[in-house]
C-alpha positions as a printed Julia matrix, in Angstrom:
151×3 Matrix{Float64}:
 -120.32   93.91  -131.08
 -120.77   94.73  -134.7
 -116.92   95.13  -135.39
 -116.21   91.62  -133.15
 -118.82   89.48  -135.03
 -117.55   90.94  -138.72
 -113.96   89.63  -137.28
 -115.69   86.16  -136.32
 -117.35   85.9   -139.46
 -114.58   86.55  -142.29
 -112.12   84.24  -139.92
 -114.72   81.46  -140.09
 -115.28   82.24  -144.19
 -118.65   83.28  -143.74
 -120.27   84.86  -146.9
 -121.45   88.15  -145.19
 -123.27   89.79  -142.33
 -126.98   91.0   -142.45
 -127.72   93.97  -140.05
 -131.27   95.67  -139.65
 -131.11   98.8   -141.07
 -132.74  100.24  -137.73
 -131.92   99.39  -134.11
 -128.38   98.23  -135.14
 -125.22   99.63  -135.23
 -124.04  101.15  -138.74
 -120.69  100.61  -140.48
 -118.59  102.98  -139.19
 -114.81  103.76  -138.62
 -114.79  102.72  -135.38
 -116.49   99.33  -136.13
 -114.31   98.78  -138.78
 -111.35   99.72  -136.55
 -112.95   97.32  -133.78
 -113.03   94.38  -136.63
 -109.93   94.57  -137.04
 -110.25   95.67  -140.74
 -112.62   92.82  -141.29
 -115.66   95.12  -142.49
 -113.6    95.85  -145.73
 -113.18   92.03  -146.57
 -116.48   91.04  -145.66
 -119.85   91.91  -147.47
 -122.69   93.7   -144.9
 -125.84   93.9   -145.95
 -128.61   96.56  -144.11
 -132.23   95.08  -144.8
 -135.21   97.18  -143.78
 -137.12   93.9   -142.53
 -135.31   91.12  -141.41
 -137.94   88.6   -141.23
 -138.62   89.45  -144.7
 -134.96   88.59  -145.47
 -135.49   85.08  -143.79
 -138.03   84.04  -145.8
 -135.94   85.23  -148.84
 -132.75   83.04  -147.93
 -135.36   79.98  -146.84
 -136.48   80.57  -150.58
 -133.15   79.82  -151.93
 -132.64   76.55  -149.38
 -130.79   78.36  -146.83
 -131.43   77.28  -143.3
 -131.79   79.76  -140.9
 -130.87   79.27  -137.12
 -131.4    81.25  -133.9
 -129.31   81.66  -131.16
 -131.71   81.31  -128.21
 -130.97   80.58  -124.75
 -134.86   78.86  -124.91
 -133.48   76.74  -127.82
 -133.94   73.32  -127.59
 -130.81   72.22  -129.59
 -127.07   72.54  -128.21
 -125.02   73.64  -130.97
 -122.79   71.56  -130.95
 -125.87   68.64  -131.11
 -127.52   70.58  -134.09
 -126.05   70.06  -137.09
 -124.8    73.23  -138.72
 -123.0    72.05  -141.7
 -125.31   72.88  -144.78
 -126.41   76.35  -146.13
 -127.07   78.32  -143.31
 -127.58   81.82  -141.49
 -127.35   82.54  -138.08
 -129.25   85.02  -136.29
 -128.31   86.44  -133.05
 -129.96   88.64  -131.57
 -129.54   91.67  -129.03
 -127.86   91.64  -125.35
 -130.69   92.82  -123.86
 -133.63   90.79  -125.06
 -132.4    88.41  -127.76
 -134.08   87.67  -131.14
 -137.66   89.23  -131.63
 -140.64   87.24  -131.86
 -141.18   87.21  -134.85
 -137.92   86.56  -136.53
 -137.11   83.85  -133.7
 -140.5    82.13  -135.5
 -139.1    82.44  -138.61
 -135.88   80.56  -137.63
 -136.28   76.81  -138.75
 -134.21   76.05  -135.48
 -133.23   77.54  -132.48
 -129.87   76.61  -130.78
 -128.56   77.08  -126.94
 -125.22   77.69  -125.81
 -125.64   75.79  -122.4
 -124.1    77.82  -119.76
 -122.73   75.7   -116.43
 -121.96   79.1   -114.27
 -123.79   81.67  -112.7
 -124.08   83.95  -115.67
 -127.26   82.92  -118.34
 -125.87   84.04  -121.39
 -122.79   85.8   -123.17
 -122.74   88.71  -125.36
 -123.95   88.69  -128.58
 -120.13   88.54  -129.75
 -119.57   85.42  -127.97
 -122.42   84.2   -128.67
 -121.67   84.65  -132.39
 -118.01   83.2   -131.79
 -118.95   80.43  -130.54
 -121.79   79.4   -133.38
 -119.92   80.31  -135.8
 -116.41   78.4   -135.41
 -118.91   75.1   -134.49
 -120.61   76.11  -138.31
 -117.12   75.79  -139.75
 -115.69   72.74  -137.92
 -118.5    71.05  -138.88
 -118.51   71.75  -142.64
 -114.4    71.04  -142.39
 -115.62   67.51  -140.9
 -118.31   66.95  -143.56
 -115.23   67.93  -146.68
 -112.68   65.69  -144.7
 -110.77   68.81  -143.66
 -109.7    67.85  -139.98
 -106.48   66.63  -139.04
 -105.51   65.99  -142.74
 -108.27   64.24  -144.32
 -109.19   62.06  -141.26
 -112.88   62.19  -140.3
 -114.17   61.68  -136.88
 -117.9    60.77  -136.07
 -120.82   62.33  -137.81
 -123.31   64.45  -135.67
């Protein structure tokens, strides 16, 4: 997953990645391999406490969202398009408690099939491209200039 939301993240121009420094995957050759080569454009940084890093980017007027299947807010309802940082959280049971209070938001993915959620890849995919169509509305990027309706 590591390697495939590094990949997401440098083709949507995302700033970086922040990874716990325990119960996470490392940087390694085979993530890097698995991105594609996208770990050597991208910067990763390992923090030892991640809700401490929330309140650090909240500090500096950085928004921070969770990807939640409990969240209240479609994504593509929630608007995205300022400073922000997206946290997703593990396969197997999602963002901690504590760090999912520490998001200002949470955001769904609604799911219409049989399966409740996707993989924290997909999950990042999807968030992230809906981040950066919505900043390319809000700069009058889309289809040359043209802007279509505000969230």
């Amino acid at each position: 997953n590591l390697g495939a939301i590094a990949r997401t993240a440098e083709a949507c121009g995302e700033h970086g990645l922040i990874i716990p420094k325990h119960r996470a995957a490392p940087v390694t050759t085979s993530s890097i391999k698995s991105s594609a080569g996208a770990l050597l454009h991208i910067p990763v940084s390992r923090v030892t406490n991640v809700s401490d890093t929330i309140d650090w980017l909240k500090e500096r007027n950085i928004w921070v969202a969770g990807a939640d299947m409990e969240g209240s807010n479609p994504y593509y309802k929630t608007n995205l398009s300022g400073p922000i940082a997206v946290v997703i959280g593990n396969e197997g049971k999602g963002i901690r408690r504590l760090v999912k209070e520490k998001c200002d938001f949470l955001v769904s993915i609604p799911m219409k099939g049989k399966m409740s959620s996707l993989n924290a890849s997909n999950a990042a995919a999807v968030i992230l491209f809906e981040v950066m169509r919505q900043r390319k509305e809000d700069n009058g990027e889309i289809d040359g200039g043209k802007q279509y309706g505000k969230l």
